[in-house]
N, CA, C and O atoms as a GROMACS GRO file, in nm:
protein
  508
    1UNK      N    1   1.299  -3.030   2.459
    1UNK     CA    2   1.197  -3.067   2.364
    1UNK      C    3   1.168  -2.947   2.274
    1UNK      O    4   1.158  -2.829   2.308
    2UNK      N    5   1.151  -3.016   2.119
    2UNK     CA    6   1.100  -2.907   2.090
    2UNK      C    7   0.964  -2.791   2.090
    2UNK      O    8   0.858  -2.852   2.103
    3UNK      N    9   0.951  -2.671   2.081
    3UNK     CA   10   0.873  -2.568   2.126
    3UNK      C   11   0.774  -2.502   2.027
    3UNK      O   12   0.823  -2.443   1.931
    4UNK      N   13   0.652  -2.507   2.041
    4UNK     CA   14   0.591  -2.401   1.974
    4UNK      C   15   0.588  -2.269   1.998
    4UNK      O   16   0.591  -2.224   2.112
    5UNK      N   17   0.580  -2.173   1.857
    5UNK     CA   18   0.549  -2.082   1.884
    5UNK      C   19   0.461  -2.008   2.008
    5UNK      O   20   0.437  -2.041   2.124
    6UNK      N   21   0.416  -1.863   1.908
    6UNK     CA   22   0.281  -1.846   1.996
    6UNK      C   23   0.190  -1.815   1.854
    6UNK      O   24   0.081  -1.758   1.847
    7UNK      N   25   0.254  -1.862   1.766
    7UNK     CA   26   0.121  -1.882   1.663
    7UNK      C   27   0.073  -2.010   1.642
    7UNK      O   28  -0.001  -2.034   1.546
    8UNK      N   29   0.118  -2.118   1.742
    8UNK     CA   30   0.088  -2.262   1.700
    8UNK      C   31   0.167  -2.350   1.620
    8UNK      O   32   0.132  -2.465   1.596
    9UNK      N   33   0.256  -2.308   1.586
    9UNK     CA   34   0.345  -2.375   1.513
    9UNK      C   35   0.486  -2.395   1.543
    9UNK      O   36   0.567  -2.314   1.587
   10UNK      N   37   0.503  -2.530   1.510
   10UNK     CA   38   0.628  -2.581   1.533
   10UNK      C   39   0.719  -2.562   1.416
   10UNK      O   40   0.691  -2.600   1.302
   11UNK      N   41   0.862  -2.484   1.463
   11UNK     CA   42   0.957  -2.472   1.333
   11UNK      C   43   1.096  -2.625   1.358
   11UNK      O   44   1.158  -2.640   1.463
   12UNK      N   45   1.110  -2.691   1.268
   12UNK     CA   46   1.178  -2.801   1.310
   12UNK      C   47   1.254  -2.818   1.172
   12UNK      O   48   1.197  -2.792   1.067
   13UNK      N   49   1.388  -2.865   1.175
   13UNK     CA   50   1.470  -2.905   1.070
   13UNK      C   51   1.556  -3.049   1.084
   13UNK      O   52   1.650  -3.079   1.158
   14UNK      N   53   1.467  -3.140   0.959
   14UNK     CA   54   1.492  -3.288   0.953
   14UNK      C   55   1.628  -3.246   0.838
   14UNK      O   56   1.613  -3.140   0.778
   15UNK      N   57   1.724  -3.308   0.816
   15UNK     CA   58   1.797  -3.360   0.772
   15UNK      C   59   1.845  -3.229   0.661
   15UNK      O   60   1.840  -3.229   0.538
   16UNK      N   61   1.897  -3.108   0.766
   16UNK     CA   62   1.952  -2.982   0.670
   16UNK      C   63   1.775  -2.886   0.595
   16UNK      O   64   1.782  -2.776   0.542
   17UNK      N   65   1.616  -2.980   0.616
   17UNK     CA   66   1.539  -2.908   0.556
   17UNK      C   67   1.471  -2.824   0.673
   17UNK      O   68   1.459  -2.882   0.781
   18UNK      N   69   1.423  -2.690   0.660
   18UNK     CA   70   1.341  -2.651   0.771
   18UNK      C   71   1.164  -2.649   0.732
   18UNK      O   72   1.116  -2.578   0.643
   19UNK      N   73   1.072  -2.757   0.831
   19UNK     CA   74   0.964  -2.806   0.836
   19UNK      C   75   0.870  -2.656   0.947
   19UNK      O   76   0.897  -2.601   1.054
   20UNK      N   77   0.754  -2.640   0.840
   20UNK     CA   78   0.727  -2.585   1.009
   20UNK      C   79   0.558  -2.638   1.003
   20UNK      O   80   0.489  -2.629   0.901
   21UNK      N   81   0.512  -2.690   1.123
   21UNK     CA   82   0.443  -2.822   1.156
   21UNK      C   83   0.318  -2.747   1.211
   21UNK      O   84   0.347  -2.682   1.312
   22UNK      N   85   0.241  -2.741   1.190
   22UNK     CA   86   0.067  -2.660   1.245
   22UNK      C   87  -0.038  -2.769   1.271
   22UNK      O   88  -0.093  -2.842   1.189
   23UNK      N   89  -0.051  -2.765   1.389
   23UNK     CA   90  -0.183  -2.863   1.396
   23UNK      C   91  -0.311  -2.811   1.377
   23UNK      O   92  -0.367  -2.775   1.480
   24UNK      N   93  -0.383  -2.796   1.256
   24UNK     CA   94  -0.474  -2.762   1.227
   24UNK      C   95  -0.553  -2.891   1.204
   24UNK      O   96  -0.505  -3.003   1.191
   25UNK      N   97  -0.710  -2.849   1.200
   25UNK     CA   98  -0.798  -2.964   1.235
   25UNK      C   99  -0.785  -3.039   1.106
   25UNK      O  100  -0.763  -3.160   1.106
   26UNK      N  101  -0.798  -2.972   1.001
   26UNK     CA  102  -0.788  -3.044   0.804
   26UNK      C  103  -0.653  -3.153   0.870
   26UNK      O  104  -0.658  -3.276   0.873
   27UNK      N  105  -0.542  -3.070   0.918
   27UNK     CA  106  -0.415  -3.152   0.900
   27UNK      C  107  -0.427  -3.299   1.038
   27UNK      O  108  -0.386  -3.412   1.013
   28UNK      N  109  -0.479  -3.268   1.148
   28UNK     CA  110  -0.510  -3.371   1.220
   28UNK      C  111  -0.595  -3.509   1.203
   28UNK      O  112  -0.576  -3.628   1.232
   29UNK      N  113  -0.731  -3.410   1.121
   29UNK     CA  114  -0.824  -3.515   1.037
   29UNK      C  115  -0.795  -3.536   0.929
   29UNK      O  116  -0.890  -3.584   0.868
   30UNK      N  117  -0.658  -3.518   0.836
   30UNK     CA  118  -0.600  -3.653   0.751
   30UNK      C  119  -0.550  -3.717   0.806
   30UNK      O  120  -0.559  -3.835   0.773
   31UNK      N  121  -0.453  -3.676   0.944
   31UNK     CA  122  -0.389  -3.797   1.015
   31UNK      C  123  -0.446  -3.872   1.026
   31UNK      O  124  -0.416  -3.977   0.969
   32UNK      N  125  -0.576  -3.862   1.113
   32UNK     CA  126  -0.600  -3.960   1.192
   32UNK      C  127  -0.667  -4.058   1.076
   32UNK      O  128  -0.659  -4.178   1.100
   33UNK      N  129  -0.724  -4.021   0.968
   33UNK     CA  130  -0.767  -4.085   0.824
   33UNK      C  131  -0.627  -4.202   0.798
   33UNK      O  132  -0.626  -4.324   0.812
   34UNK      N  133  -0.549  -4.136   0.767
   34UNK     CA  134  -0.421  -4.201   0.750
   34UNK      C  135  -0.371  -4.299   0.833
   34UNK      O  136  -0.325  -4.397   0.773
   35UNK      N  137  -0.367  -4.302   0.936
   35UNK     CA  138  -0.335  -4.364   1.070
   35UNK      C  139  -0.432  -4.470   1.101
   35UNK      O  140  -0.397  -4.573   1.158
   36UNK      N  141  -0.548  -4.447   1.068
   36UNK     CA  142  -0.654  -4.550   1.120
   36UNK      C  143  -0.672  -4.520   1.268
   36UNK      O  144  -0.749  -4.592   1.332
   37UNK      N  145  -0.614  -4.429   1.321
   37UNK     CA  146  -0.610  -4.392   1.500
   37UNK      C  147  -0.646  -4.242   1.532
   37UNK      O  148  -0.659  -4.152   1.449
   38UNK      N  149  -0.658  -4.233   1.660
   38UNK     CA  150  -0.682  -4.083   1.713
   38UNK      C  151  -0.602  -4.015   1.712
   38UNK      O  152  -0.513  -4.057   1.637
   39UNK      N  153  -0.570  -3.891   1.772
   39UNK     CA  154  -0.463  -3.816   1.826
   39UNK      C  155  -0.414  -3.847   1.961
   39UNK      O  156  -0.296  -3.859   1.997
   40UNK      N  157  -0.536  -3.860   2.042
   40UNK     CA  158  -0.487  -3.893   2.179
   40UNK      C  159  -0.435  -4.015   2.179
   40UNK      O  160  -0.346  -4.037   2.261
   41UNK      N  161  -0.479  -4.122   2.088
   41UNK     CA  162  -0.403  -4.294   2.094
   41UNK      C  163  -0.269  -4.244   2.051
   41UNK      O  164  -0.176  -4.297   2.112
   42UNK      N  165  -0.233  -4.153   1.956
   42UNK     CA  166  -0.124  -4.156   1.878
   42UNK      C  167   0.020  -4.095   2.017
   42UNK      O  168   0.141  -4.113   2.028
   43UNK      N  169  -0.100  -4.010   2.109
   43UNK     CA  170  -0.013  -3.936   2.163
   43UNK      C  171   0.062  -4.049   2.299
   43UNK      O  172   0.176  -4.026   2.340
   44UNK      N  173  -0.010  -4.149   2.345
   44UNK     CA  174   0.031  -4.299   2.398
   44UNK      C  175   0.128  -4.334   2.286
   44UNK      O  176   0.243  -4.299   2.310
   45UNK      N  177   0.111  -4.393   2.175
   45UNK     CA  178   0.160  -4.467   2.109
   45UNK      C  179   0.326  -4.377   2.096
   45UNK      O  180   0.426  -4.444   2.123
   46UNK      N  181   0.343  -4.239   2.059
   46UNK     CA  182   0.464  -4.178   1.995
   46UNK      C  183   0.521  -4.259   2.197
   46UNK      O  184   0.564  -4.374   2.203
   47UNK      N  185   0.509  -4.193   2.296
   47UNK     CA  186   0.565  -4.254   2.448
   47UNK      C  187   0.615  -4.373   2.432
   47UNK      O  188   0.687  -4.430   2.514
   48UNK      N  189   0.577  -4.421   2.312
   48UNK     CA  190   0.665  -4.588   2.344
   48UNK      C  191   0.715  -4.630   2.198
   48UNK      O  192   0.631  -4.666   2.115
   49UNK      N  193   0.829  -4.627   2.171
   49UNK     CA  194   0.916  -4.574   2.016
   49UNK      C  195   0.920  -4.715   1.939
   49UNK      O  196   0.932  -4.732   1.818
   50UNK      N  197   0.902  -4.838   2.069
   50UNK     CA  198   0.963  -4.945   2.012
   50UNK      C  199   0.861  -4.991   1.892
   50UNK      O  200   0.914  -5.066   1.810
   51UNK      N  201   0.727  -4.959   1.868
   51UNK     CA  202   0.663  -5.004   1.783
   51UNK      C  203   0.642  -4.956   1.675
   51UNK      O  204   0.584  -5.026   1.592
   52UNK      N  205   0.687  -4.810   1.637
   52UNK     CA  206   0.663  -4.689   1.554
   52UNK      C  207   0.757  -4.741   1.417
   52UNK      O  208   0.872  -4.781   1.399
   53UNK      N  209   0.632  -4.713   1.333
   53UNK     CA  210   0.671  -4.760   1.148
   53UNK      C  211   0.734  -4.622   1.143
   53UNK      O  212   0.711  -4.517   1.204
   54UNK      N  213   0.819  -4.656   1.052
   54UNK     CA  214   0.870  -4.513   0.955
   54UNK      C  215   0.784  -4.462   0.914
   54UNK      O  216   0.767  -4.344   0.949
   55UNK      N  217   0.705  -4.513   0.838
   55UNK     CA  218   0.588  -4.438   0.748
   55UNK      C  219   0.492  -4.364   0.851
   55UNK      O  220   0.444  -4.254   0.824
   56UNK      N  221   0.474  -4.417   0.946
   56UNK     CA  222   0.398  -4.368   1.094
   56UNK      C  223   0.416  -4.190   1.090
   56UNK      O  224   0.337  -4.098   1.071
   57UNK      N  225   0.594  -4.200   1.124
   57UNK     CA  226   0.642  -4.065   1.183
   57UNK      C  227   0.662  -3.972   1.056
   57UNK      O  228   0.680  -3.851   1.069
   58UNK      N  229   0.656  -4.048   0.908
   58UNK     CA  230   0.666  -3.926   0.783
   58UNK      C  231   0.511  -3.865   0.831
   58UNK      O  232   0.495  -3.747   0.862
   59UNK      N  233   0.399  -3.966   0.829
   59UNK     CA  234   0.320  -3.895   0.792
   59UNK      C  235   0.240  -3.818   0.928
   59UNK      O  236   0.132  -3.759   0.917
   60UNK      N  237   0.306  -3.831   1.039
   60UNK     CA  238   0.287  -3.673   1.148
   60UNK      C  239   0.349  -3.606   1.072
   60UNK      O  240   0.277  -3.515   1.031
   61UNK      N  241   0.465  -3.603   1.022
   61UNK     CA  242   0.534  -3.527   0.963
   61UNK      C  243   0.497  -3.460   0.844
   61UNK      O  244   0.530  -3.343   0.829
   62UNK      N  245   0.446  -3.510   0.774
   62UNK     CA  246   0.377  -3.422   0.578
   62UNK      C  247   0.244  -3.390   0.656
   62UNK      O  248   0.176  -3.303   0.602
   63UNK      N  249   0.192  -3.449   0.781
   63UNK     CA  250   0.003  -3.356   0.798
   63UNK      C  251   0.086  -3.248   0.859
   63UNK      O  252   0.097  -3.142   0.798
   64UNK      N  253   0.144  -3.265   0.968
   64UNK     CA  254   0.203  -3.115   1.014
   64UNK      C  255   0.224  -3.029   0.924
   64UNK      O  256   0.158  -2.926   0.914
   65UNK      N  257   0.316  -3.060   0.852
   65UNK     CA  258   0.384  -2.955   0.743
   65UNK      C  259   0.311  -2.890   0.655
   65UNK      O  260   0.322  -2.769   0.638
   66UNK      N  261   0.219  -2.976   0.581
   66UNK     CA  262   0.095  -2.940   0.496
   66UNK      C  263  -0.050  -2.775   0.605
   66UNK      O  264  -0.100  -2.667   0.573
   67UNK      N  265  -0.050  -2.866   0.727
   67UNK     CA  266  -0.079  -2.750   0.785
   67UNK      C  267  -0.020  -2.629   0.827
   67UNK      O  268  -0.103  -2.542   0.856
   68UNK      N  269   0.081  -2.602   0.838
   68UNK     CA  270   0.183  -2.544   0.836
   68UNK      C  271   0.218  -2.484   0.725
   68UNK      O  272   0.181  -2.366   0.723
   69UNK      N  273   0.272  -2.517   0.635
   69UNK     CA  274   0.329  -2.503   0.485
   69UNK      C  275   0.206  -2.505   0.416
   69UNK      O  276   0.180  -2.394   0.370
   70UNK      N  277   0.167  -2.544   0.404
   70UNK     CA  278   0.050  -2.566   0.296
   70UNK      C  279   0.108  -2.616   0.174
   70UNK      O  280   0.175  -2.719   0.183
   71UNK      N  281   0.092  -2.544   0.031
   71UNK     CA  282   0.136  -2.654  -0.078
   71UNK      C  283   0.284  -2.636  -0.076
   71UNK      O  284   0.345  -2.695  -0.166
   72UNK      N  285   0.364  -2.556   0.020
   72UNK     CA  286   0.473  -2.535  -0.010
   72UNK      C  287   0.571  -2.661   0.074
   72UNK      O  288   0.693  -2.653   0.093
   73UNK      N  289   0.465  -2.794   0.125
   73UNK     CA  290   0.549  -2.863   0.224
   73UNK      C  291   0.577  -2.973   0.133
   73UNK      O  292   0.517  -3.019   0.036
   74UNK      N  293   0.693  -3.004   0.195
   74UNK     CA  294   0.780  -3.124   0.113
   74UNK      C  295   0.665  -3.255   0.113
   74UNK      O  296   0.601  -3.288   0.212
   75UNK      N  297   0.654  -3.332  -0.051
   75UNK     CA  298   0.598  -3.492  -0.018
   75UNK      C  299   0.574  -3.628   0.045
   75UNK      O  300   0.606  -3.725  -0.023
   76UNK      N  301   0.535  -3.643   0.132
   76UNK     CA  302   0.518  -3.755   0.184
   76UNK      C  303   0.648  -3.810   0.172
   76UNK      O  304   0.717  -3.838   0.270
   77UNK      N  305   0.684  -3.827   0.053
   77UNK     CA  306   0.836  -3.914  -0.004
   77UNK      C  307   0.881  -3.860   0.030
   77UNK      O  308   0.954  -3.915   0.113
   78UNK      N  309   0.904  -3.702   0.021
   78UNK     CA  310   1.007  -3.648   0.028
   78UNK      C  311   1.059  -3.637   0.205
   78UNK      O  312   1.174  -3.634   0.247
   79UNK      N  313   0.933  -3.634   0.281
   79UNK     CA  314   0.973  -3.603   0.469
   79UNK      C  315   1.006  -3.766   0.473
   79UNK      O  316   1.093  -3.807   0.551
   80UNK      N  317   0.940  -3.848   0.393
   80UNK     CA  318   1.008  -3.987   0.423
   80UNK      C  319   1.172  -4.041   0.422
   80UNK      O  320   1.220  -4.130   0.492
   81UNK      N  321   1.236  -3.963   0.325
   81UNK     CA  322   1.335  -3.987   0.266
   81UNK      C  323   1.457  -3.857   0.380
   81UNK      O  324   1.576  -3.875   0.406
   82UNK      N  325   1.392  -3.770   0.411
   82UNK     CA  326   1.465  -3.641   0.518
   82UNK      C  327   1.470  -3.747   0.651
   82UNK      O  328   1.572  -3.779   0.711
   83UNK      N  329   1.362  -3.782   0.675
   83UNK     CA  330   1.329  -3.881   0.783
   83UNK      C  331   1.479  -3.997   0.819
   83UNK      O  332   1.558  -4.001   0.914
   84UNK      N  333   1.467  -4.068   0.706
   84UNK     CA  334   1.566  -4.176   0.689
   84UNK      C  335   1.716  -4.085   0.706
   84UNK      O  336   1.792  -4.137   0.788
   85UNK      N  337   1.755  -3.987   0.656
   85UNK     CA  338   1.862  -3.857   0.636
   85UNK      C  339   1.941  -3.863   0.794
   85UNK      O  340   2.058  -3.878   0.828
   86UNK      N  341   1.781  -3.838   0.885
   86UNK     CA  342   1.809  -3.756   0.977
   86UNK      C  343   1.855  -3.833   1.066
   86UNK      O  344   1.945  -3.800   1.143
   87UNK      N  345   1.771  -4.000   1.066
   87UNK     CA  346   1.768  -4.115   1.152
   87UNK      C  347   1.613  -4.098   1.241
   87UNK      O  348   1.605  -4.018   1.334
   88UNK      N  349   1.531  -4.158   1.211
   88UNK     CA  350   1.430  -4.175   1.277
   88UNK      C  351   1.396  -4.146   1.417
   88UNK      O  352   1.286  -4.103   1.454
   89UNK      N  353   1.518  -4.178   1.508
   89UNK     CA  354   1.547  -4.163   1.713
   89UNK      C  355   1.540  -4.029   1.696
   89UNK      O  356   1.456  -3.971   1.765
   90UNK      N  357   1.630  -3.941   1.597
   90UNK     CA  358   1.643  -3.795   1.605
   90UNK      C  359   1.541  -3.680   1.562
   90UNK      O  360   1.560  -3.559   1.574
   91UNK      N  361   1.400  -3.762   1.495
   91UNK     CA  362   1.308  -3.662   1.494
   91UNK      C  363   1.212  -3.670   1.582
   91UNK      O  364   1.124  -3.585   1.596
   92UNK      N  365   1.227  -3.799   1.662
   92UNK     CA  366   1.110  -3.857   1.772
   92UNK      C  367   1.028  -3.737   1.848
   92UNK      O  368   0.907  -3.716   1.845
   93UNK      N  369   1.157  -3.647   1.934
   93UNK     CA  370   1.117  -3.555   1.994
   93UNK      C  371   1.035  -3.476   1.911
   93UNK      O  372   0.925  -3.455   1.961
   94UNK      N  373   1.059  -3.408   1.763
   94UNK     CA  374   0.946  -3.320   1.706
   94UNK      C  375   0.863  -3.366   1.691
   94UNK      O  376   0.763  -3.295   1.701
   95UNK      N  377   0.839  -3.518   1.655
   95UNK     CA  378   0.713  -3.611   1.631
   95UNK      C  379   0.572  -3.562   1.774
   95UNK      O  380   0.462  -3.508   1.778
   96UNK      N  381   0.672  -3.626   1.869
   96UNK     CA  382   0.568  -3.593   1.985
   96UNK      C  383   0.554  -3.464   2.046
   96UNK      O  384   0.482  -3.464   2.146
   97UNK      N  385   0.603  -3.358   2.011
   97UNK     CA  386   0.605  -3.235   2.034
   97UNK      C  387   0.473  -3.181   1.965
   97UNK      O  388   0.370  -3.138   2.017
   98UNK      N  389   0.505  -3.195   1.837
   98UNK     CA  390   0.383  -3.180   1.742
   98UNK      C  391   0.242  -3.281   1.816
   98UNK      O  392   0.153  -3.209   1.862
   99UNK      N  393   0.224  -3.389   1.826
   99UNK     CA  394   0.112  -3.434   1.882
   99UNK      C  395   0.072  -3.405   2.003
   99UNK      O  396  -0.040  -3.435   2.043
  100UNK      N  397   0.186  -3.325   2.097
  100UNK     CA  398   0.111  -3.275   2.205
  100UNK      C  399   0.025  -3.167   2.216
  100UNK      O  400  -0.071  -3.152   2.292
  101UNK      N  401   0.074  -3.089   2.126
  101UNK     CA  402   0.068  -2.914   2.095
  101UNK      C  403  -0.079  -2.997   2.011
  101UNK      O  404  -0.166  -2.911   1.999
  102UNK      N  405  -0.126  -3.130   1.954
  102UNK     CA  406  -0.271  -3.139   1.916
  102UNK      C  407  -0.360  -3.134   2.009
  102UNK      O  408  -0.467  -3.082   1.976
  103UNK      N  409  -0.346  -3.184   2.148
  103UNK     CA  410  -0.383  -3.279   2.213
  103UNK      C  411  -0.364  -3.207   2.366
  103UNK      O  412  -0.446  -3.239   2.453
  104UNK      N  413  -0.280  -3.132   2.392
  104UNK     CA  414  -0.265  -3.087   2.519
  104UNK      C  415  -0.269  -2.943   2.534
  104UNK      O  416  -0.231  -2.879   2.436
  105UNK      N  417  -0.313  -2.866   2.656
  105UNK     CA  418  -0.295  -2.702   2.644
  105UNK      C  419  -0.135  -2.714   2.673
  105UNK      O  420  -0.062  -2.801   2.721
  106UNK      N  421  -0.114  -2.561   2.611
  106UNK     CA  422   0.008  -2.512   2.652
  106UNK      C  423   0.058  -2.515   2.815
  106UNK      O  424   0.178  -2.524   2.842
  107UNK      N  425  -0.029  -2.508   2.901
  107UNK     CA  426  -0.038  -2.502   3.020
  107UNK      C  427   0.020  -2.720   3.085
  107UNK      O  428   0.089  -2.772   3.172
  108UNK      N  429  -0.040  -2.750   3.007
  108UNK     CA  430  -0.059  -2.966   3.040
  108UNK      C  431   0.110  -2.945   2.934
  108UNK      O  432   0.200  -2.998   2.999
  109UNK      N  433   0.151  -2.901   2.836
  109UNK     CA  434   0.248  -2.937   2.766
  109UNK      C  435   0.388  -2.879   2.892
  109UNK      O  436   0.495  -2.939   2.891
  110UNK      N  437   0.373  -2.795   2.962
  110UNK     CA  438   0.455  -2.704   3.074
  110UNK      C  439   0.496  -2.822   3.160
  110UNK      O  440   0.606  -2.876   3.174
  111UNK      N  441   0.366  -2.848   3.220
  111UNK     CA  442   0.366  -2.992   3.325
  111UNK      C  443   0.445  -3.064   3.308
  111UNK      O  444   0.543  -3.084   3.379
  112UNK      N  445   0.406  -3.131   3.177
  112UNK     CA  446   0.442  -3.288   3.135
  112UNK      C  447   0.602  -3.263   3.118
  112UNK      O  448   0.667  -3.365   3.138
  113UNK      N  449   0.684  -3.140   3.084
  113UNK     CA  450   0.823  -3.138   3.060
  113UNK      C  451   0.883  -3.135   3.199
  113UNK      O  452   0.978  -3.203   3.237
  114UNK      N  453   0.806  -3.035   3.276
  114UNK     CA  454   0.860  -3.024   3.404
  114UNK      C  455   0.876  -3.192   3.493
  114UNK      O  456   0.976  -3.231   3.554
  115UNK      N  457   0.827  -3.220   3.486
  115UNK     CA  458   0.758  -3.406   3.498
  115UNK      C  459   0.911  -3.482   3.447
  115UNK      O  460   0.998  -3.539   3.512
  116UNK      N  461   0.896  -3.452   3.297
  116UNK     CA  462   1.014  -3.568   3.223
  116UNK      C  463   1.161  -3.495   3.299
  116UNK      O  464   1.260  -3.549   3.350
  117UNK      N  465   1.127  -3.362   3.280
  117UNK     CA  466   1.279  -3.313   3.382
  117UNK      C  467   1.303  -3.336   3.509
  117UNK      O  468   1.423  -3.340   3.536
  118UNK      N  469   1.203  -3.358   3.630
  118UNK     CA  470   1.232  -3.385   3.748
  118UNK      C  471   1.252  -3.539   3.731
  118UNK      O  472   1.342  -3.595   3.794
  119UNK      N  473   1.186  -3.594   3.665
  119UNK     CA  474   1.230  -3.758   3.646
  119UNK      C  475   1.405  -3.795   3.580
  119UNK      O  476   1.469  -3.895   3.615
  120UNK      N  477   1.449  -3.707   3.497
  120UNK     CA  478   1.567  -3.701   3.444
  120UNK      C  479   1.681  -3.676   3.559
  120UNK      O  480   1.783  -3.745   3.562
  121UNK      N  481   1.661  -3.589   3.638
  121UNK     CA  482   1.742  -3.530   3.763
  121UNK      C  483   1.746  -3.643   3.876
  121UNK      O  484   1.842  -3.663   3.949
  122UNK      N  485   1.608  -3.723   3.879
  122UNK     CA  486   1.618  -3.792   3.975
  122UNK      C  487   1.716  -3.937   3.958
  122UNK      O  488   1.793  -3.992   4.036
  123UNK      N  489   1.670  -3.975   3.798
  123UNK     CA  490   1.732  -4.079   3.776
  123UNK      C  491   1.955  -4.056   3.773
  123UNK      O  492   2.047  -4.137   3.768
  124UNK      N  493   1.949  -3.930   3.779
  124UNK     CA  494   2.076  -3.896   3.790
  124UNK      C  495   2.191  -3.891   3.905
  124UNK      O  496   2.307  -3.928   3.924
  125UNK      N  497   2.072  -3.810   3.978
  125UNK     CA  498   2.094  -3.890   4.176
  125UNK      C  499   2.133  -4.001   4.179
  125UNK      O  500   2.248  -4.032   4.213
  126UNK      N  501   2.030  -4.092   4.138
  126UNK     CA  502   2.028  -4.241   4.174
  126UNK      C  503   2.144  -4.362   4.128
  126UNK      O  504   2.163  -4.475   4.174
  127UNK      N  505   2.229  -4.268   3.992
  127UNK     CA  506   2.312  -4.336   3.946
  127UNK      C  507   2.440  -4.359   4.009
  127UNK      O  508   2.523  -4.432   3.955
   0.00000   0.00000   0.00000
């Protein structure tokens, strides 16, 4: 998965561009403006892919960046259109990476991988 810094920020590259993604409160509270939802609903909702709009994952994607980048982050259109580039399955992981690093300590983000990795190993046994 991808990793934050230790300044808070996620460096991630959609489709040849490099994004780097800050959850700052301005950039969380347009999300969640945008979204009509929380962070913590969002952070349920990214766990289950089958329902997720495109437009959904640009715009984690342009609030990150905007916090992050500031005016120097690519347009809405434009992470929309990198988005489509990259294939939607293939930015999933930065999607929810970024909403954890809103939403979880560094310490709960440790857990939860260690968690998806002992579950990965096990299901590997079992095959």
């Amino acid at each position: 998965m991808s990793k934050p810094n230790n300044r808070g920020e996620l460096t991630i590259v959609v489709a040849g561009r490099t994004l780097i993604l800050k959850p700052t409160f301005t950039a969380l509270d347009e999300l969640e403006s945008r979204l009509n939802t929380g962070v913590f609903a969002m952070l349920q909702t990214f766990s289950d892919v089958k329902g997720l709009r495109l437009g959904t994952i640009a715009n984690v994607l342009h609030c990150g960046a905007v916090g992050g980048m500031g005016k120097a982050a690519p347009s809405l259109e434009e992470i929309g259109d990198l988005v489509l580039k990259e294939g939607a399955t293939n930015v999933m992981e930065h999607v929810a990476a970024f909403i954890q690093m809103a939403v979880l300590s560094p310490e709960q983000i440790a857990e939860s991988e260690a968690e998806a990795e002992a579950e990965k190993e096990a299901t590997k046994v079992g095959e």
